[in-house]
C-alpha positions as CSV (number, residue, x, y, z in Angstrom):
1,X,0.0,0.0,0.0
2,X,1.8,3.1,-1.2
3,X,-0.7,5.7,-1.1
4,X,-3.9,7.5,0.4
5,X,-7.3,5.7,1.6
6,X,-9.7,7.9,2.5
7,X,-10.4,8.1,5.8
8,X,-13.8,6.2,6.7
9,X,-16.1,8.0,9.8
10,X,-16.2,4.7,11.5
11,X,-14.2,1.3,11.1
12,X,-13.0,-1.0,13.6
13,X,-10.3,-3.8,13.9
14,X,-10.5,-7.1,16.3
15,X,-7.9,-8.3,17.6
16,X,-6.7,-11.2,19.9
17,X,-6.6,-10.4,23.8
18,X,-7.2,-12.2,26.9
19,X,-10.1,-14.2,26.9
20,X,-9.7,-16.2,30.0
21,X,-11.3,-14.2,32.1
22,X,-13.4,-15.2,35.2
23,X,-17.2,-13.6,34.6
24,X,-19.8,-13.1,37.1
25,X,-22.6,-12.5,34.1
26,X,-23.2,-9.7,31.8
27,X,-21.0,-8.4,28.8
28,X,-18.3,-6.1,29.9
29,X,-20.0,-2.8,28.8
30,X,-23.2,-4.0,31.2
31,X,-23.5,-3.0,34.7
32,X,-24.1,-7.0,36.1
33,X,-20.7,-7.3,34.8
34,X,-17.6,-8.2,36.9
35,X,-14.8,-10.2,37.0
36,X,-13.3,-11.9,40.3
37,X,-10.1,-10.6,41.6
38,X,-7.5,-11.7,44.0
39,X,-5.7,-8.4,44.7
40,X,-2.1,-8.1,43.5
41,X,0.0,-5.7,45.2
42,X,3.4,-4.4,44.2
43,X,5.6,-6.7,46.4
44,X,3.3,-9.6,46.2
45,X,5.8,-12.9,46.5
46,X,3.6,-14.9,45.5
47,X,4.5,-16.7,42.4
48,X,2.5,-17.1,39.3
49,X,1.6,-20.8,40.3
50,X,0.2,-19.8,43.2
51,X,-2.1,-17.3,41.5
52,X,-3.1,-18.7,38.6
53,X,-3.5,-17.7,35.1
54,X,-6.9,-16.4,35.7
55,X,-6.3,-14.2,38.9
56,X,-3.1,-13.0,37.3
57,X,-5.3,-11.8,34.4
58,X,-8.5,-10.5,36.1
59,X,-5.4,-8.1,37.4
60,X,-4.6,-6.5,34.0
61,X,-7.1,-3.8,33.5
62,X,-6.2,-2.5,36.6
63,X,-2.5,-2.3,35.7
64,X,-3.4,-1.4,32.0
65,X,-5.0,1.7,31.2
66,X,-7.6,1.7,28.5
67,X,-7.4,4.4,26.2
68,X,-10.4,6.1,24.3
69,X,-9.7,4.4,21.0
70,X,-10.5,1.2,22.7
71,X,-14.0,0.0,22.1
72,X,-14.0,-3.0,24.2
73,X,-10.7,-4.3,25.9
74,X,-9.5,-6.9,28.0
75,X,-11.9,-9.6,28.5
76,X,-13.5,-10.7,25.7
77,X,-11.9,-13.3,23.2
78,X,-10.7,-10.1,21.2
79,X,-10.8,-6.6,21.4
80,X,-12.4,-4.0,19.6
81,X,-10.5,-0.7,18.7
82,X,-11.6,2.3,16.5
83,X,-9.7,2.9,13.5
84,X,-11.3,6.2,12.1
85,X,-8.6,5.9,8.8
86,X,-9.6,2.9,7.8
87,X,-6.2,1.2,7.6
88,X,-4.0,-0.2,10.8
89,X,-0.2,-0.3,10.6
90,X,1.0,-3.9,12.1
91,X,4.3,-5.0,13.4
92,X,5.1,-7.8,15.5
93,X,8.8,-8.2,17.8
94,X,10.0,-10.6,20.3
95,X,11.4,-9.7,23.2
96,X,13.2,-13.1,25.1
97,X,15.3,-13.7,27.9
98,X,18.8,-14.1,27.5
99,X,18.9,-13.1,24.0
100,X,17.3,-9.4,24.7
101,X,17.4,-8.7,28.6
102,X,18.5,-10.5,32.0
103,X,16.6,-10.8,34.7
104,X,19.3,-10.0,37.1
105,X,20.6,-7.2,34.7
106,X,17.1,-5.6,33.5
107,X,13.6,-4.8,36.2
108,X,10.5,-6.1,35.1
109,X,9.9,-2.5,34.2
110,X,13.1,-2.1,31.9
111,X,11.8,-4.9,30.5
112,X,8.3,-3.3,29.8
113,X,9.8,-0.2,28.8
114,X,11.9,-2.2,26.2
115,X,9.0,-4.5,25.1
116,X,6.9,-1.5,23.9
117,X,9.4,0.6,22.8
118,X,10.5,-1.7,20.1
119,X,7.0,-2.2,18.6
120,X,6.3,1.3,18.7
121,X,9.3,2.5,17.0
122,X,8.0,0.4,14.0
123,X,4.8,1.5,14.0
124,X,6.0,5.2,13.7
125,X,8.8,4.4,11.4
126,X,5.7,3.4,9.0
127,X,4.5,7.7,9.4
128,X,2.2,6.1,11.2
129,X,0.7,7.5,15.4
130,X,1.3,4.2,17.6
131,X,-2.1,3.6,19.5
132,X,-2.3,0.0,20.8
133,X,0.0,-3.3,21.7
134,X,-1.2,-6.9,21.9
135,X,1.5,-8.4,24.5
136,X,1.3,-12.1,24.7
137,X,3.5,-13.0,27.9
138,X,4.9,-17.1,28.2
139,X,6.5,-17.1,31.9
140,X,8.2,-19.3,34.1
141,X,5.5,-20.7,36.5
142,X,7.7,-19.8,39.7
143,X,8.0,-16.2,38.1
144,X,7.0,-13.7,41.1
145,X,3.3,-12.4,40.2
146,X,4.9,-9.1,41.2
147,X,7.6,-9.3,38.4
148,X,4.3,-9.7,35.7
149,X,2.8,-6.0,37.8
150,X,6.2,-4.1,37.0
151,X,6.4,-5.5,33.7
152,X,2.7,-4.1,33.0
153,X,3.8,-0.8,34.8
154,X,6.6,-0.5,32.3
155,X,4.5,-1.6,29.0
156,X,2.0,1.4,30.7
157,X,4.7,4.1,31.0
158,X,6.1,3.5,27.8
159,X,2.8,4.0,26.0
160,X,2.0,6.9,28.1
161,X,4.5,8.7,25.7
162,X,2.5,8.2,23.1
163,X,-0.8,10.1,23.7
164,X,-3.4,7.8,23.4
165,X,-1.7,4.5,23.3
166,X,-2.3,1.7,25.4
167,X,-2.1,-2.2,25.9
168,X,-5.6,-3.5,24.6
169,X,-5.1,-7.4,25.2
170,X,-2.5,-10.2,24.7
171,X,-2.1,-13.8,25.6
172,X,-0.3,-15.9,28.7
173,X,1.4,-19.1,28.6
174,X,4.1,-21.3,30.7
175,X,7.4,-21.3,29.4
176,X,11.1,-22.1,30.9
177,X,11.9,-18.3,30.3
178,X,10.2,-15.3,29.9
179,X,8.9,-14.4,26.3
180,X,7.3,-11.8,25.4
181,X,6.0,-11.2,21.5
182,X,4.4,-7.5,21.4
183,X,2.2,-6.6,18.2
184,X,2.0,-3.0,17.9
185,X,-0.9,-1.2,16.0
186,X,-0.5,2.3,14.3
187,X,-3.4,5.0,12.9
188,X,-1.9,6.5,9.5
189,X,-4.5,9.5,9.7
190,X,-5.0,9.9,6.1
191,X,-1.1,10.3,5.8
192,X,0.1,7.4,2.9
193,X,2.6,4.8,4.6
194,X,6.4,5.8,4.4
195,X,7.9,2.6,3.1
196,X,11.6,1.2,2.8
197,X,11.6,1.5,-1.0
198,X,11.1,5.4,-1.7
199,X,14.7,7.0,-1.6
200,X,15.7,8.2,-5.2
201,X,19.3,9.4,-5.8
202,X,19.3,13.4,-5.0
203,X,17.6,12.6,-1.7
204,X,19.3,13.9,1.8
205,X,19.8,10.9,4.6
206,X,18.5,11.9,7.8
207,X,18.1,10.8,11.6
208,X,16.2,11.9,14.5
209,X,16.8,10.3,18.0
210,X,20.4,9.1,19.3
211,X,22.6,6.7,18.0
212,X,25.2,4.1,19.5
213,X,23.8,5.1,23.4
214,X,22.0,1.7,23.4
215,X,25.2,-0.4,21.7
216,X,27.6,1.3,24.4
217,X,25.4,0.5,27.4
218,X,25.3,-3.0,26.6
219,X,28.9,-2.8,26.3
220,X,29.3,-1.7,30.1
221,X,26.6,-3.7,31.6
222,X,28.5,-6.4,29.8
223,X,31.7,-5.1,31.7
224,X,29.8,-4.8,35.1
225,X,29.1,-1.5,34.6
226,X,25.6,-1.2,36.0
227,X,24.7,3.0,36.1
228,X,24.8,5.7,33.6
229,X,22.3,7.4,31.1
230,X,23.9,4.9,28.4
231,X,23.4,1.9,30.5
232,X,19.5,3.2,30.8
233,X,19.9,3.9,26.9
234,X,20.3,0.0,26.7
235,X,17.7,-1.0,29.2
236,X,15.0,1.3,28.1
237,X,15.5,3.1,24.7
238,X,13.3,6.1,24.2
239,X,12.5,6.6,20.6
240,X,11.3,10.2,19.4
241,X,7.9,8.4,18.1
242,X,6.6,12.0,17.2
243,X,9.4,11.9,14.5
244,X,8.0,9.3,12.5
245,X,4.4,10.8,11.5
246,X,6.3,14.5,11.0
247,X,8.8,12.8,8.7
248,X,6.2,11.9,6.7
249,X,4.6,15.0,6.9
250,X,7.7,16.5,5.5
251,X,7.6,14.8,2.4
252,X,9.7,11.7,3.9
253,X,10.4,9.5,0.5
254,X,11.6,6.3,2.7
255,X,11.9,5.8,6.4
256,X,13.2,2.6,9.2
257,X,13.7,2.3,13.1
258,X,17.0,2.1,13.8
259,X,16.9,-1.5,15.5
260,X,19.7,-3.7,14.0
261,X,22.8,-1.1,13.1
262,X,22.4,2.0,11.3
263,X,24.1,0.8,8.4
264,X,22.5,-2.3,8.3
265,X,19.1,-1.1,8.7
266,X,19.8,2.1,6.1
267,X,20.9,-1.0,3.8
268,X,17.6,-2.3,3.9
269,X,15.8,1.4,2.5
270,X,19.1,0.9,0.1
271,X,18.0,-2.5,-0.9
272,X,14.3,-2.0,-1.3
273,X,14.7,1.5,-3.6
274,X,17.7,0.0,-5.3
275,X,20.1,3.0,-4.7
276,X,23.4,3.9,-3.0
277,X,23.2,5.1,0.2
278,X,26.8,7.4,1.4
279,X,27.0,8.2,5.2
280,X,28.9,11.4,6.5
281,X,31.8,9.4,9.4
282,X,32.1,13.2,10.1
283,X,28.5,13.9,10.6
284,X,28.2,10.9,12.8
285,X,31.9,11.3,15.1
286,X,30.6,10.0,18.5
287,X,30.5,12.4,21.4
288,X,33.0,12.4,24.5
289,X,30.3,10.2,26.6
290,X,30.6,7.4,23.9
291,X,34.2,8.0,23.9
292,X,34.7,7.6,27.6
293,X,32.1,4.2,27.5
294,X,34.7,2.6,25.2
295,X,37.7,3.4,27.2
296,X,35.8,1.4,30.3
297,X,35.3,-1.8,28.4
298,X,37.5,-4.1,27.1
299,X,35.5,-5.7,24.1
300,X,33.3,-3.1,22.7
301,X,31.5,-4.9,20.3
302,X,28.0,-4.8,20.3
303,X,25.4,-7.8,21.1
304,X,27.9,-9.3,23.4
305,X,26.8,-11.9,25.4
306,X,27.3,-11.5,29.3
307,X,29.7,-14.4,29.3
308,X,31.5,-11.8,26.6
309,X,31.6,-13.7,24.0
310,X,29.3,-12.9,20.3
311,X,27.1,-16.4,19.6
312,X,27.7,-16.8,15.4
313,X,30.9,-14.4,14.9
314,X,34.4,-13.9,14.9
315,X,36.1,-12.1,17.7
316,X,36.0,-8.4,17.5
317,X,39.3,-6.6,15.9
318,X,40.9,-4.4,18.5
319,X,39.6,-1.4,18.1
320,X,40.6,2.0,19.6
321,X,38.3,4.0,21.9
322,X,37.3,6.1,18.7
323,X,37.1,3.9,16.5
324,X,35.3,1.6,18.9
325,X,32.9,4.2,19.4
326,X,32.4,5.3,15.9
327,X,31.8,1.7,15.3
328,X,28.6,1.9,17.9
329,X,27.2,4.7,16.0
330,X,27.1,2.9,12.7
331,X,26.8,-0.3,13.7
332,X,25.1,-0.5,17.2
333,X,21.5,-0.6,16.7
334,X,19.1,-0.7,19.5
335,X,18.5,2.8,20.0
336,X,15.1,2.6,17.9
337,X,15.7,6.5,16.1
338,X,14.7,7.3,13.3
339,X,16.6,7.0,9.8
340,X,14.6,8.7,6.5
341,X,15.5,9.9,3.2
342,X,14.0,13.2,2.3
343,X,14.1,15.3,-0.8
344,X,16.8,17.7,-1.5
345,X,15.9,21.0,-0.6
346,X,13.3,20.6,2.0
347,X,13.6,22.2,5.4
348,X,14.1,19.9,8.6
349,X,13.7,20.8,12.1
350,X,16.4,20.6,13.9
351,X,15.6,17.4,15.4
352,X,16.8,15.6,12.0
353,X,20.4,15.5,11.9
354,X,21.4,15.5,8.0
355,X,24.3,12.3,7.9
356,X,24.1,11.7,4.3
357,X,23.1,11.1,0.6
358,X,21.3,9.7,-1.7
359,X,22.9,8.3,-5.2
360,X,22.8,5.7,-7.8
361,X,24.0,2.8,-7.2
362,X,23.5,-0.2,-4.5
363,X,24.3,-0.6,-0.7
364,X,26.0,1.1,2.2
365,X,28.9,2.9,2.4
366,X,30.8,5.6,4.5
367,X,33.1,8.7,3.0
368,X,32.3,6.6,-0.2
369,X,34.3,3.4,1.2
370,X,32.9,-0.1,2.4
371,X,32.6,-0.3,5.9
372,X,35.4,-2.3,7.3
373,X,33.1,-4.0,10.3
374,X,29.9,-6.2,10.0
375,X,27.1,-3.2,9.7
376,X,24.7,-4.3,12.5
377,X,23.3,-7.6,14.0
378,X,21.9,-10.5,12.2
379,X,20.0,-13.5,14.6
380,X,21.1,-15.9,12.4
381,X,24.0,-15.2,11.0
């Protein structure tokens, strides 16, 4: 879908959520309705066995605020939201233990934070206003209940920065680990979708939001390291979400969250418009606080693994602190900002950092040369 539907006064998607709810009569919109509760405080140590699957969800509309665009929510086998365009913007991400957090590294709310963060960086990657998640939860049964309350606290507070979104259902299952796959919804408001496969040679590369803060905190948490605005930068990313639908408001010809590497990821908007993408290494030199971070680890590679080794790779070249840093800011990924490609000659806000260019040709590379270092993370390479 490339272009503009026209907005309809009244359409509505249903979608999955938890439908294992305990009734005592009525639909959920009725008066006789109600649903029985076993009260769930904040250190609760009771553990997910001992609640149940049922008490633990009658909980979640009390941890989960509803937003207006819900029609009905949590409690029926799916929910009901309004979707006034006429077309909803899906994405789907994984969030799993030991591949994406720690328990004893991240809080359940990091965790939350994290969870949302990711599918809502999509959904306004697209030009698109986030306004819902689906969060479907598989959990160890010993898993404090009180973990599950930060972890909706966290989900909450993250979509409390989009005004409007919310959580609107999900699933829960038993599982060795924790799991958590978030679907995130997005309104378009009769904007047309930016896609991957609009740049066109002439076009300025542009990013909004940080880059390498999330790479370099998992750096020093990987080096004990367990304080410091890039260590929060890691645990929970804060995306400029507002950037995505003004991008596309500003004529944005192609757009992506910047989740895997910005080079990789900018090599997929290369890819898909089948053009050359050339990235400024002056317009991206890493500040003094990413500086600093690679002097205080040994290994600064991102997607190390606690035990510090990278699952899939060879070992990092030794890199200086510079270079080390630099190689965050291309390469790092996780900060979910905001790369797009807009025409020449239109006016950004400040906000969007100009870092390169658009030309003929095919792939990624920076000052005109091939990157030396793998561009960002692949799961299965």
């Amino acid at each position: 879908m490339t272009g503009q539907a026209p907005p309809t006064a009244h359409a509505t998607v249903e979608v999955q959520t938890c439908n294992t709810y305990v009734r005592c009569g009525g639909r959920p919109t009725e008066p006789g309705h109600r649903i029985r509760r076993c009260t769930i405080t904040g250190d609760d140590q009771r553990t997910l066995a001992a609640v149940g699957e049922f008490g633990l969800i009658a909980e979640l509309p009390g941890w989960l605020p509803r937003s207006p665009r819900t029609l009905v929510g949590i409690g029926d086998d799916a929910a009901v939201l309004a979707t006034p365009d006429g077309r909803v913007v899906a994405t789907t991400d994984f969030l799993l233990e030991g591949q994406h957090f720690r328990r004893d590294t991240s809080s359940a709310c990091d965790v939350g934070h994290k969870a949302a963060a990711r599918s809502l960086a999509d959904v306004a990657a697209m030009g698109a206003v986030p306004v819902a998640l689906l969060v479907a939860l598989a959990a160890p049964a010993d898993l404090p209940v009180c973990w599950v309350r930060e972890l909706a606290a966290g989900l909450a507070a993250e979509c409390a920065r989009v005004p409007g979104a919310s959580v609107i259902g999900g699933d829960t299952a038993r599982a060795a680990g924790v799991m958590l796959a978030v679907t995130g919804l997005g309104d378009l408001a009769g904007r047309a979708p930016v896609l991957r496969s609009g740049a066109a040679p002439g076009d300025v590369v542009a990013v909004a939001g940080p880059l390498g803060h999330a790479a370099a905190g998992l750096a020093l948490l990987s080096a004990g390291i367990t304080e410091g605005p890039l260590v929060t930068a890691q645990l929970r990313p804060a995306p400029p979400y507002d950037a995505g639908p003004q991008a596309a408001d500003l004529g944005a010809t192609a757009m992506i969250d910047i989740s895997d590497g910005l080079l990789a990821d900018l090599g997929h908007i290369a890819d898909s418009s089948g053009v050359l993408i050339d990235v400024s290494g002056a317009a991206l030199s890493p500040g003094d606080s990413l500086i600093a971070a690679a002097r205080a680890v040994a290994a600064p590679r991102r997607h190390v693994s606690y035990d510090g080794t990278e699952p899939g790779s060879t070992p990092a070249p030794n890199l200086t602190p510079e270079e080390a840093a630099l190689d965050w800011v291309l390469a790092g990924g996780e900060d979910h900002s905001l790369a797009a490609t807009f025409p020449p000659g239109v006016p950004l806000p400040p906000r969007w950092k100009v870092i390169g260019t658009v030309r003929p040709g095919q792939g990624v590379v920076v000052d005109s040369q091939p990157w030396a270092h793998a561009p960002g993370w692949d799961h299965f390479a």
